[in-house]
C-alpha positions in Angstrom: 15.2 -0.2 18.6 16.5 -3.8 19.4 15.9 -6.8 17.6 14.3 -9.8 18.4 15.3 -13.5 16.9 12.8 -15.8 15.8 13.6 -19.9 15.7 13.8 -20.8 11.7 14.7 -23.1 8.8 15.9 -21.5 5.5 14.8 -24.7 3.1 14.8 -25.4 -0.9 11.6 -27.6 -1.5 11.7 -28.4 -5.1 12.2 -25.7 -7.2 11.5 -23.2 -4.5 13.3 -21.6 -1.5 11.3 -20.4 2.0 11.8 -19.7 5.2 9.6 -22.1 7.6 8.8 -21.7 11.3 6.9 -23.4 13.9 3.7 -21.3 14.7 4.6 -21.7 18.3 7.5 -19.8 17.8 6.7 -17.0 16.2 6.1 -13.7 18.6 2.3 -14.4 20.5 0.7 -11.4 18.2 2.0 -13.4 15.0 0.9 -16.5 16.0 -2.6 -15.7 14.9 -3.4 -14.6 11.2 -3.0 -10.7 10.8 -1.0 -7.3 10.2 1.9 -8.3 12.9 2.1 -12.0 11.4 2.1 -10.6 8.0 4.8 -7.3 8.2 7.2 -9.9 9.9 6.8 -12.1 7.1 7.4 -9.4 4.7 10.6 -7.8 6.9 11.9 -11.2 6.8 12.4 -11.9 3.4 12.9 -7.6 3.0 9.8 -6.8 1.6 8.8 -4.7 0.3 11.9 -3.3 -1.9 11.4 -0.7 -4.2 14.4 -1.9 -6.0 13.0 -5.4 -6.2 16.3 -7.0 -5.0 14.9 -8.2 -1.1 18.6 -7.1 -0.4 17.7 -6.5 3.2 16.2 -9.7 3.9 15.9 -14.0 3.0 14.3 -13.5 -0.2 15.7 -13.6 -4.1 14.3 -11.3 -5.7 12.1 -14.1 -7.4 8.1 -15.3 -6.6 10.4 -18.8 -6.1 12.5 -17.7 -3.7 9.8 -14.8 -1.8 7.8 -17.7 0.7 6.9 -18.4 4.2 5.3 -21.4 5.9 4.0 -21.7 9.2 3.7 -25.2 10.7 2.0 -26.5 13.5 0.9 -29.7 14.7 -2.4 -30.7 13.2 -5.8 -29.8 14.6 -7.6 -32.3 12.1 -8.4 -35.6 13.1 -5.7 -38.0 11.1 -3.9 -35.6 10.3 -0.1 -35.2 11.6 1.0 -30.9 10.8 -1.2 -28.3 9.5 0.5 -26.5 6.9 0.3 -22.4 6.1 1.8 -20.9 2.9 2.4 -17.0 2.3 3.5 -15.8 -0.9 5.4 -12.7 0.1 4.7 -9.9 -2.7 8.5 -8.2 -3.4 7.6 -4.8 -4.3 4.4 -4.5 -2.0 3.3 -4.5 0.9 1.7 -7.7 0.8 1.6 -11.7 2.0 -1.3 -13.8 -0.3 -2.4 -16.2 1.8 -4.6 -17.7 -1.4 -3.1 -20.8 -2.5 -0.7 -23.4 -1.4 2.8 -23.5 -2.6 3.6 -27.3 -4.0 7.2 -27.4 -4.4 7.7 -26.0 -0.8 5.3 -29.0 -0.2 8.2 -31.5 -0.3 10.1 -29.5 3.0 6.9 -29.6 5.0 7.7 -33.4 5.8 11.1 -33.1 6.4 10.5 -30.4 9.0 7.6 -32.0 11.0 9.6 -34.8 11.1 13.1 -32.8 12.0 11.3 -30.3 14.3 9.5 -32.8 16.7 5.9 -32.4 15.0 5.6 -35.9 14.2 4.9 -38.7 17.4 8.1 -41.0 17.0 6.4 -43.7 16.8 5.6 -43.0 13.2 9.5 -42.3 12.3 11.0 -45.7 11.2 14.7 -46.3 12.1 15.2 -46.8 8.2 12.7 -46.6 5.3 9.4 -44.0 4.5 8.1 -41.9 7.1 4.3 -41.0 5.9 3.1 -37.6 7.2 -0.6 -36.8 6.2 -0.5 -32.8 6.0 -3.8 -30.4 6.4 -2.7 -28.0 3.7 -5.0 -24.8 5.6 -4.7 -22.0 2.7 -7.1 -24.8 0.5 -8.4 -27.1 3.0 -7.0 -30.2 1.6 -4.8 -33.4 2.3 -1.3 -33.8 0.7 0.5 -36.8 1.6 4.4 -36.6 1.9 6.3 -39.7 1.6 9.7 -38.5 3.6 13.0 -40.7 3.2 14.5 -41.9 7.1 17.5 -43.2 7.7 19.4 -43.8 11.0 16.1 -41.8 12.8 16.7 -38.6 10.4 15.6 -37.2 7.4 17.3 -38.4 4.4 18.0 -35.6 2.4 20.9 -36.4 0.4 20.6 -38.9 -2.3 20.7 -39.3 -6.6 17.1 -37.9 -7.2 17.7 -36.1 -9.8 15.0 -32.9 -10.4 15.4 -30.2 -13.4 15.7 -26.7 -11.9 17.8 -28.0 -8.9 21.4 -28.3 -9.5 22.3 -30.8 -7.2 20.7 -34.2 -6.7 18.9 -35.1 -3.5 16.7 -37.9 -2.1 13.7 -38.3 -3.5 9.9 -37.1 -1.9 7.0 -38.4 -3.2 3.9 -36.3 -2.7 0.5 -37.0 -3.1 -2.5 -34.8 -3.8 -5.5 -35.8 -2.2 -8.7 -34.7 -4.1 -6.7 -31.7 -5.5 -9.6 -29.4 -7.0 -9.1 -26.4 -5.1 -11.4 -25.4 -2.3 -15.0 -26.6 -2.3 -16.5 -25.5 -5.9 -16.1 -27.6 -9.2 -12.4 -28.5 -10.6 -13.7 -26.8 -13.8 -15.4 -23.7 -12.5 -17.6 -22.7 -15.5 -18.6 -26.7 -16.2 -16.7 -26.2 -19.3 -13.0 -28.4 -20.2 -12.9 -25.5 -23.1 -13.8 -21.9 -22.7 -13.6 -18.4 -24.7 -12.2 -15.5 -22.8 -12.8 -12.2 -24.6 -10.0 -10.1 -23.7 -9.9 -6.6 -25.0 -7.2 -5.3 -26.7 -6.3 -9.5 -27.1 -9.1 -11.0 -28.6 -10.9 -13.9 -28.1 -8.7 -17.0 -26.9 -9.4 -20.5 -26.0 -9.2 -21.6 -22.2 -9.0 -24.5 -19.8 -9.8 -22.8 -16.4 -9.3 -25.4 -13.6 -9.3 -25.8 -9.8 -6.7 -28.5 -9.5 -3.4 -27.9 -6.8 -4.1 -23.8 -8.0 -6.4 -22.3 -10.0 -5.2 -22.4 -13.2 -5.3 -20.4 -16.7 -4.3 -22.3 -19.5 -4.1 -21.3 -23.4 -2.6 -22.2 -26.3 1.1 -21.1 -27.4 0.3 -20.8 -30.6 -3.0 -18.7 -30.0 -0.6 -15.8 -28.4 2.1 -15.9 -30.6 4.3 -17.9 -28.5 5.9 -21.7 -29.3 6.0 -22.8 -26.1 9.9 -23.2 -25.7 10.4 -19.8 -24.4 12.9 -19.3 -21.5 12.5 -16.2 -18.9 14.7 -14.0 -20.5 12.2 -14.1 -23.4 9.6 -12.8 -21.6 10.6 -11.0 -18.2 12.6 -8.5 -19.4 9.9 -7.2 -21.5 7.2 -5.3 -19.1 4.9 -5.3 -22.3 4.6 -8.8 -22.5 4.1 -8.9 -18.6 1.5 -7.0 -18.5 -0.1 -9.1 -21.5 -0.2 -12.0 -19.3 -1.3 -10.3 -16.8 -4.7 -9.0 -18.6 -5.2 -12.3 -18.9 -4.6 -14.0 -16.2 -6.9 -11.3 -14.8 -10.0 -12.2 -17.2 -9.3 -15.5 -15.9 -9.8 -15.0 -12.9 -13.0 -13.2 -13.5 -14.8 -16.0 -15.5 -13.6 -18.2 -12.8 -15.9 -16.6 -10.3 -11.9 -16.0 -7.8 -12.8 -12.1 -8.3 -15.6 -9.7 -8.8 -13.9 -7.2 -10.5 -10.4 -6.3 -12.2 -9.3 -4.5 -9.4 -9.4 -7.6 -6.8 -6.9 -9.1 -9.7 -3.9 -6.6 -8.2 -4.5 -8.0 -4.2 -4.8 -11.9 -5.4 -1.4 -12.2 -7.1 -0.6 -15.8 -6.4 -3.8 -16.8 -8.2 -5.0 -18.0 -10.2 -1.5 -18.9 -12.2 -1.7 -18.6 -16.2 0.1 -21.1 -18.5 0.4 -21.6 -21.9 0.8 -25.1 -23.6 2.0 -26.3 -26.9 2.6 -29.9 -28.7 6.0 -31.0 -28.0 9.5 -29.7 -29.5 12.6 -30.1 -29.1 14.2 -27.3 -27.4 17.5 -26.0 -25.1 16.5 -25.4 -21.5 18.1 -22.6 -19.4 20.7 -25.2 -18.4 22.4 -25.5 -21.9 20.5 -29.2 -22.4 18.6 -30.2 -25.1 15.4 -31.2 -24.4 14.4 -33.4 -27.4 10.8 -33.8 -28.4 10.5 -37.7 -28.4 11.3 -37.2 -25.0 7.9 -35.3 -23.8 4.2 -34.9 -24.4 3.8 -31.7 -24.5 5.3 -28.0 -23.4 4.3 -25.8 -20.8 5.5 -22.5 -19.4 3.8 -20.9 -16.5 4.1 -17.5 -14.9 4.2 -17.0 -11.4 3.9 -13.4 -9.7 3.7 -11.8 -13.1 6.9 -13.4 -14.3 7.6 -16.6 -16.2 9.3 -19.2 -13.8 12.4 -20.2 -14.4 11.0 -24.4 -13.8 7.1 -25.3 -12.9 5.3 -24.4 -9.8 4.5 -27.9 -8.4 0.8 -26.7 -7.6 1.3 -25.8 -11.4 2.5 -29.4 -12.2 -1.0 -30.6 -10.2 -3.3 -28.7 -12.5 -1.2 -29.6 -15.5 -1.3 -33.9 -14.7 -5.2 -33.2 -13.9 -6.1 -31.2 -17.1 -4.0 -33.5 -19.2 -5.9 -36.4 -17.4 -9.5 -34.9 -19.1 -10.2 -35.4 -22.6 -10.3 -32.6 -24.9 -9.0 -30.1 -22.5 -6.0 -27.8 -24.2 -3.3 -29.4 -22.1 -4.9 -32.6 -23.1 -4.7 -32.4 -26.9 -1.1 -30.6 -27.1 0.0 -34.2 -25.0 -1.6 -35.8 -28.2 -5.4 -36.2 -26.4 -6.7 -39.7 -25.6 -6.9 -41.1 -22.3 -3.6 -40.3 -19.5 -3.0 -40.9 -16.3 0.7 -39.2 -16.5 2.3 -36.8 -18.5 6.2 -35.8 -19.1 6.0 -32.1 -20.1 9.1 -29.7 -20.6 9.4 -26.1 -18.8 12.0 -24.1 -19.1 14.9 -25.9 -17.0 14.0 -29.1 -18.5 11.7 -31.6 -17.9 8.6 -33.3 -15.0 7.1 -36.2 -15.0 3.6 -35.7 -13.2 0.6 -38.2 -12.9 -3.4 -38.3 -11.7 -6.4 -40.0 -12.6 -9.4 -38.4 -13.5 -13.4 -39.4 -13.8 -17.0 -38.1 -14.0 -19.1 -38.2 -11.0 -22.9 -38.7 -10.6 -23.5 -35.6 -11.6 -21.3 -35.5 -15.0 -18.6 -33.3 -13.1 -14.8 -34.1 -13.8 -13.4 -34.9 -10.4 -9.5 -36.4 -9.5 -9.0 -38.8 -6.8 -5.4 -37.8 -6.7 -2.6 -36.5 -8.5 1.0 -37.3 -7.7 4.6 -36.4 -8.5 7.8 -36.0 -6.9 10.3 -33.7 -5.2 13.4 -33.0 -2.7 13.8 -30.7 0.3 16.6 -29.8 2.1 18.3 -27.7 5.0 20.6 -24.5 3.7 20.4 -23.0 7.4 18.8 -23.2 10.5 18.6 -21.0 13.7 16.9 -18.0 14.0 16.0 -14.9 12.0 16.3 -11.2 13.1 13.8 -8.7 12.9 13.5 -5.1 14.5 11.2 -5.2 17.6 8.6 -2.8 16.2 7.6 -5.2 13.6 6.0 -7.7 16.3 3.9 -5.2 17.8 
């Protein structure tokens, strides 16, 4: 069985690494949603692998390393690129097509602008090329400030961006209206909840639609301090699956499932977090993260293991909850009134903002929230896959 090669870009964005490509480029059966768009995916990054390593393929062995994107120039009016994200499961045989990915946000830019998807008019000689992206998983506008100089993408630079090792130039993204999909940014109309988790108990929540659907809890309610790294927790299937009962209740009371079982085929959301006043702490890097130094700490799990930095759709929820009064992530920053928060994750530390208000109809609503990134190139050409997959 031959091979065939598909045009790609192998990009970090953020704290993430995916593989991107141009819809048009993909073989004509993939270029529609579907089995042959999604086992190409998953042969790509060698999913799935029993031995969890994606030896055969692009992928890390890591939810931040497992992603595909699929770009295209923009059917929506003012709108330059829409924007697809797959989270591509490791072990299964599966592509969630659920959520948006935030970090990976910061390459969407940079390759609509490198690939030819943006009218050159728009692309300054020197200075900020703004690209207004349809992000299609959620149906919402992110706005990606992308760094030009001499015509091209800047990517090189002293932005410096905990989790990354090397420094890079700066993106600055915005979040347009970043409750997730059409219902309210707090599901149940509640900042607080209880979820009654057998086995667990009953715990305090803040269950929001903002960037992803988010779980949050307390640290302290499960036993944890909040300054946890991964090896704490990932190499303990015990307390996986802990996280993962609730993340799953979570998801029921926010009305993303109608039963448990849904919980196993929706594994990119909602994401569960657990938040805690701030402390200082050592992040994965050696550092010391010192507790004048941040509002609050968060760690988040992603694809049933905690990640190793923050998911940037994971920073939007956090800016927005801390935003609202008297939500959890709000009173570990210290409560009161924000419109930004500096919180500390495992690698180290994010600064995140938005700006929250009621509506008409006593609703919580966020204009925007905003934060900032890099993206850039490890290798472009094509990728290989056996024939059989694109049938």
């Amino acid at each position: 069985m031959a091979q065939i090669k598909i045009p790609a870009v192998y990009y970090r964005g953020g704290t993430s690494k995916g593989i991107i490509f141009k819809r048009t480029d993909l073989p004509e059966a993939a270029q529609v949603a579907g089995k042959v768009r999604d086992q190409i995916l998953l042969r790509v990054l060698g999913s799935p692998d029993p031995y969890k390593q994606q030896i055969d393929g692009l992928g890390n062995a890591s939810s931040s390393t497992s992603k595909a994107l699929i770009l295209d120039k923009s059917t929506q009016p003012n709108h330059d690129v829409d924007y697809l994200f797959g989270q591509v499961s490791i072990d299964k045989p599966f592509v969630d097509w659920s959520g948006n990915c935030g970090n990976m946000t910061a390459a969407v830019g940079a390759f609509a602008v490198s690939q030819g998807l943006i009218d050159a008019d728009k692309i300054p000689e020197n200075g900020i090329c703004t690209v207004r992206i349809w992000q299609a998983n959620i149906k919402k506008t992110i706005i990606a400030h992308v760094p030009i100089t001499n015509g091209q993408v800047q990517e090189t630079g002293d932005f410096e961006l905990d989790g990354v090792t090397f420094p890079a130039a700066e993106v600055v993204i915005e979040f347009l209206d970043p409750a997730d999909g059409e219902g309210s940014m707090f599901p149940t109309g509640n900042v607080v909840d209880e979820l009654d988790v057998p086995g667990i108990g009953k715990l305090q929540a803040t269950l929001i639609n903002a960037g992803i659907p988010t779980v949050f809890v307390n640290a302290a309610d499960i036993g944890y301090t909040g300054t946890e790294l991964q090896a704490d927790i990932n190499s303990d299937p015990e307390k996986l699956a802990f996280f993962e009962k609730i993340r799953s209740y979570g998801a029921l009371k926010m009305g993303l499932i109608a039963n448990l079982e849904e919980a196993q085929t929706r594994q990119h959301t909602p994401k569960v977090a657990f938040v805690a006043p701030p402390k200082t702490y050592t992040a994965s890097s050696g550092k010391t993260v010192e507790q004048e130094n941040i509002d609050l700490l968060v760690r988040a799990l992603s694809m049933g293991k905690l990640h190793h930095a923050m998911m940037g759709t994971a920073s939007v929820a956090i800016a927005t909850a801390a935003a609202v009064p008297n939500t959890l992530v709000n009173i570990a920053a210290g409560g009161g009134e924000r419109d930004a928060v500096r919180f500390g994750h495992p690698s180290g530390t994010l600064r995140v903002g938005a700006a929250a208000e009621l509506n008409e109809q006593g609703q919580w609503t966020a204009k925007k929230a905003v934060m900032s990134r890099s993206a850039r190139i490890i290798m472009e050409g094509w990728v290989r896959v056996p024939e059989e997959y694109a049938k």
